[in-house]
N, C-alpha and C positions, 0 to 999 in steps of 0.2 A: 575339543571344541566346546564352546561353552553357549547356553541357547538365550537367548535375549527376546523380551517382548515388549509393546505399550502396555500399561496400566490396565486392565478391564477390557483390554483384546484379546480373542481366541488366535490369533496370526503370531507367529513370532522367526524371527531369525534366527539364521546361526552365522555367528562372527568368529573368529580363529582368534586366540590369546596371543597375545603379542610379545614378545620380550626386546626391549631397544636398547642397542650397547650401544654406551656413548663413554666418550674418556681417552682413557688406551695410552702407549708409550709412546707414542710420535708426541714433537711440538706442537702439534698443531689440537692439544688435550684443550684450551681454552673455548675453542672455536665449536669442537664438539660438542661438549657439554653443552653449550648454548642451543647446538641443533639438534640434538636429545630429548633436551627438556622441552623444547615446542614442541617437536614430535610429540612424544609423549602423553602430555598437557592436549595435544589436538585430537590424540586416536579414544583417552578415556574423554571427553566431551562426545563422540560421538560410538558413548556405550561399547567399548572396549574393554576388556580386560586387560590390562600392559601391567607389565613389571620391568620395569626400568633396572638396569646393570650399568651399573657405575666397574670400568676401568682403571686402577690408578697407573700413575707412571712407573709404577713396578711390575705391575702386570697383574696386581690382584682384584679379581672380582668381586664388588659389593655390592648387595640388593638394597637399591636405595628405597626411601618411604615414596610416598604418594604424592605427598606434600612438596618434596625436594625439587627446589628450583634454582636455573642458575644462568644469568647472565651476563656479560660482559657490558662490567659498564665504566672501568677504567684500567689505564695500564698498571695502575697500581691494584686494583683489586679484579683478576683475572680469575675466571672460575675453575674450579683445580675438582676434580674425584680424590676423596683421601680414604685412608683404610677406615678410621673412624666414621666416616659419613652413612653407614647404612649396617645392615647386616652381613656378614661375610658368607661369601657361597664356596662351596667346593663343590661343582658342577659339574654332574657327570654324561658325558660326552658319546660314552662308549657303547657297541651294539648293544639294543635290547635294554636301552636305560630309558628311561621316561623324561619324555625331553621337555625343557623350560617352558619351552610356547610350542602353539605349531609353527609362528611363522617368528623366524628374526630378523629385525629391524637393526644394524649395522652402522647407525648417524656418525661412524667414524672417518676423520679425515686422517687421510698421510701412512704412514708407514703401520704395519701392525693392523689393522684397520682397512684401508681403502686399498689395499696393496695386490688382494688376492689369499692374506694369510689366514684371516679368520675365515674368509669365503672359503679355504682349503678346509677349516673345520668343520661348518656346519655342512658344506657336502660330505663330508666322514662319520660325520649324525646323522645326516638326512633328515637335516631341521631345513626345510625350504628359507629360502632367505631375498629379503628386496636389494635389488641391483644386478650388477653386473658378475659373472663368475668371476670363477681363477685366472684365467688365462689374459681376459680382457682387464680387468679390474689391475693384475701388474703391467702387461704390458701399457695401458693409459696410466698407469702412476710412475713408469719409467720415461721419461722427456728426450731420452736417446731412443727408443727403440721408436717410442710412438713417432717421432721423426722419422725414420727408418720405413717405417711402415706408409706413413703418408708420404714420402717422395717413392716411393716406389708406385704407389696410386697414381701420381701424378697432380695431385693436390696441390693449391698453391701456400708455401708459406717461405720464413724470412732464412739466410744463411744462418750456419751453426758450428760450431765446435764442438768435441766432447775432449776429456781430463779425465781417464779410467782411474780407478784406486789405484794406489802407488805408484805412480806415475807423476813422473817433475813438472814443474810447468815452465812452457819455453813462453812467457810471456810474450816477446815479441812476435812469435809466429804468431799467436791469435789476433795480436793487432793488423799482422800486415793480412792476413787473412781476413778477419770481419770490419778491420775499422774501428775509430772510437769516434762517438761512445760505444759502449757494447753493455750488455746485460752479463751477468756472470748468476748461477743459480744452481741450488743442490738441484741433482737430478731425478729425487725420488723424494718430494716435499710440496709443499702447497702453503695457500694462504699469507703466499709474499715474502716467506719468512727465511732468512738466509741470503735474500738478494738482493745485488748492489748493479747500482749501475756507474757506470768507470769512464772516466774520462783521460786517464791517462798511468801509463804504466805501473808507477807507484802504488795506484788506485786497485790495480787488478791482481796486483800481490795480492795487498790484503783483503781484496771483496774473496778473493780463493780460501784463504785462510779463514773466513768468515761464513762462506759457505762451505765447507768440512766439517764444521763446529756441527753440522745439519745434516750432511751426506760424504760418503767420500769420492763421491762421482757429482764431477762438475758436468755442465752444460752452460756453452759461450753461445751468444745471439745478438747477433745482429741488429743495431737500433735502427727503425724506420722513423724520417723525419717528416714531420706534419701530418699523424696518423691519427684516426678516433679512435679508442678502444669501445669494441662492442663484446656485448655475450646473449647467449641465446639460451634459454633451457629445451632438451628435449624430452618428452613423456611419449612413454609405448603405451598405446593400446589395447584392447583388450583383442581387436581385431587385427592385432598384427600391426595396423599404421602407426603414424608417430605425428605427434602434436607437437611443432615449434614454437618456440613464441616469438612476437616479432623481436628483431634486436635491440636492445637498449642499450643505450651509451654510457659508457663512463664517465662523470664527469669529477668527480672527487678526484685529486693527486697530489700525494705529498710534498714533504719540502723538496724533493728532488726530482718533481715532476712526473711520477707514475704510481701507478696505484699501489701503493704497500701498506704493509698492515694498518699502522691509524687511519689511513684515510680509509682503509675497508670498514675499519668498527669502531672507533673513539671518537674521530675527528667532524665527521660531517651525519646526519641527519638525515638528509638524503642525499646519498652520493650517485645517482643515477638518474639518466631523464628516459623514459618507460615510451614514450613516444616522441622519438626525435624526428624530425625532418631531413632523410635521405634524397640523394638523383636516384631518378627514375631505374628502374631495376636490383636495385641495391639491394632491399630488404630478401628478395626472393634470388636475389646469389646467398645470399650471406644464408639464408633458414636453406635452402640446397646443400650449402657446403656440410652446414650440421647434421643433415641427415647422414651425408656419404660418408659423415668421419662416423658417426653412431655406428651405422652398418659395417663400414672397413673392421671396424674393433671387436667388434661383435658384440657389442652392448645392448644390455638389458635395463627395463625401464625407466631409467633415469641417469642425465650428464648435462652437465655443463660444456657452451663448448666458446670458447674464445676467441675470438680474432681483429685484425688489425685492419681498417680499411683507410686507403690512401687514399691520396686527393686524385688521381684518377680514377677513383673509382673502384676499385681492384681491391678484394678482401681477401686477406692473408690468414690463415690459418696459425693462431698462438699456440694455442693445447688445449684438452681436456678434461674435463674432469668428472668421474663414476661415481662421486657421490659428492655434490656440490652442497656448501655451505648453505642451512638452513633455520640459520636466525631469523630474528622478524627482519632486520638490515639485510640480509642477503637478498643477491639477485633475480637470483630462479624462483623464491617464490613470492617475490614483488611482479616479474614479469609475469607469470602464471596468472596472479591476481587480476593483474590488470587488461588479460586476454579469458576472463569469467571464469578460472580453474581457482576457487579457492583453498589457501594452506590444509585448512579441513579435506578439501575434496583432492588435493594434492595427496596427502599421506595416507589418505583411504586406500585411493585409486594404488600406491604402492602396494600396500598390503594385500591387497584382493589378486593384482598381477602375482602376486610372489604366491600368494596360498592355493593360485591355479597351476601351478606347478609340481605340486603333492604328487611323489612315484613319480615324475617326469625322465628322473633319469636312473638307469641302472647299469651295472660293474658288468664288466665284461664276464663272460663264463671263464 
């Protein structure tokens, strides 16, 4: 811990050193880095110590500079972690080593990252870390299981198929089963990436093909006709409760009509309206539903949580997400902002949840 004061005051704090892994080997490394470096960039403005860990898609760990920024600001120049970009760490993990921060910051999306695999690390350090553990962090990054888990709840969301690895695809049984169009989607991926929507058999060859390149577990979904897409961010508490935000709508969608990647980060400016106009009751189904998915999963303080509302009214549960995209374009912390939780006071309030956790848990005798 390192102790912090103002200028010419006898008062001073203590703030916990930070270390934020951003990068990593899933696709979804551009997106990262983007929410990394905000993080970042927001925890040293508010007198922080951080040392930023650059991931590359090899898996090797880099101590990036201070300086080091990186954003996404076309398809063509996508921000990438490379081995050259910082200094190289051999980082030891193991009991009784002196660990990088006290608290770790995780800004990674997707596989590797958001999955529960690093979260299996720093619980084997017993480096406290912001988000969700092991358990929760893969079952929300798996699109089958979290399914599984929410119809068992009794939650409302849309029909589905699953495509295990190695396993053929009988093409037509998922049409006569979901219908087309359908969504087709790696099952352990995010940020849009891999997925197609189909309109006819041909189609759904190759979105599987397409989506393998990404996962080898598919996940089929059902397309609802004349739906809003909304998302919600959730943030825990210090007292336990949880702060929703209200829903905001998707309004960005590609050329095929649903949000994929350009329209999340290339395309539009602002792709969301932060205070839409719902019927009456709407807002407080949809921030209920997002509590009960938080709780159902056992997540810790922070997700994204998506869903579909129809023209009756009726919000459907899409999926989740344990550590949701945190560029300045991202959702959660446009919506935060715009309900008084500033990016600043967003990633504090992470760090402070996670460093109250110190010795919270210990190994069985």
């Amino acid at each position: 811990m390192q102790t912090y004061g103002s200028t010419g005051s006898a008062e001073a704090t203590t703030k916990p050193t930070v270390a934020v892994f951003f990068g990593g080997r899933s696709v979804e490394q551009p997106v990262s880095c983007a929410s990394g470096s905000g993080v970042a960039k927001a925890l040293r403005e508010r007198g922080y110590d951080v040392t930023a860990v650059g991931i590359t898609r090899a898996g090797e760990w880099v101590q990036l500079p201070n300086d080091a920024t990186f954003a996404i600001e076309s398809s063509d120049a996508l921000p990438e972690v490379t081995a050259d970009a910082g200094k190289a760490l051999a980082v030891d993990l193991g009991p009784g080593s002196v660990p990088i921060a006290d608290v770790a910051f995780p800004a990674l999306h997707g596989p590797f990252g958001e999955d529960g695999t690093i979260q299996g690390l720093f619980e084997m350090a017993g480096i406290p870390y912001v988000g969700s553990g092991v358990l929760s962090s893969s079952v929300a990054m798996d699109k089958e299981f979290t399914k599984r888990l929410v119809a068992a709840a009794g939650i409302p969301q849309g029909a589905y198929a699953v495509l295990k690895p190695g396993e053929e695809l009988d093409a037509q049984a998922v049409i006569d089963q979901l219908d087309l169009p359908l969504f087709v989607k790696p099952a352990r991926a995010g940020s849009s990436l891999g997925i197609s929507k189909v309109r006819s058999k041909a189609a759904l060859i190759e979105a599987v093909a397409k989506a393998r390149e990404v996962d080898d577990k598919i996940v089929f979904e059902a397309s609802f006709e004349d739906i809003r897409e909304i998302e919600m961010g959730v943030l825990a508490r210090h007292d336990g409760g949880l702060d929703v935000t209200f829903p905001l709508e998707v309004l960005a969608m590609g050329e095929d009509g649903w949000f994929d990647f350009d329209a999340k980060y290339l395309d539009n400016p602002e792709p969301f309206n932060l205070r839409p106009d719902y019927p009456e009751g709407v807002a407080e189904q949809a921030q209920a539903l997002a509590r009960e998915v938080f709780r159902l999963l056992d997540c810790r303080d922070l997700a994204r949580v998506d869903c579909f509302l129809t023209p009756d009214g009726t919000v459907y549960l899409n999926e989740i997400n344990t550590m949701p995209g945190l560029t300045p374009m991202s959702g959660v912390p446009q919506a935060f902002a715009a309900s008084g939780i500033s990016y600043g006071d967003l990633v504090e309030r992470l760090v402070t949840l996670a460093a109250a956790r110190v010795g919270g848990r210990t190994a069985g005798a």
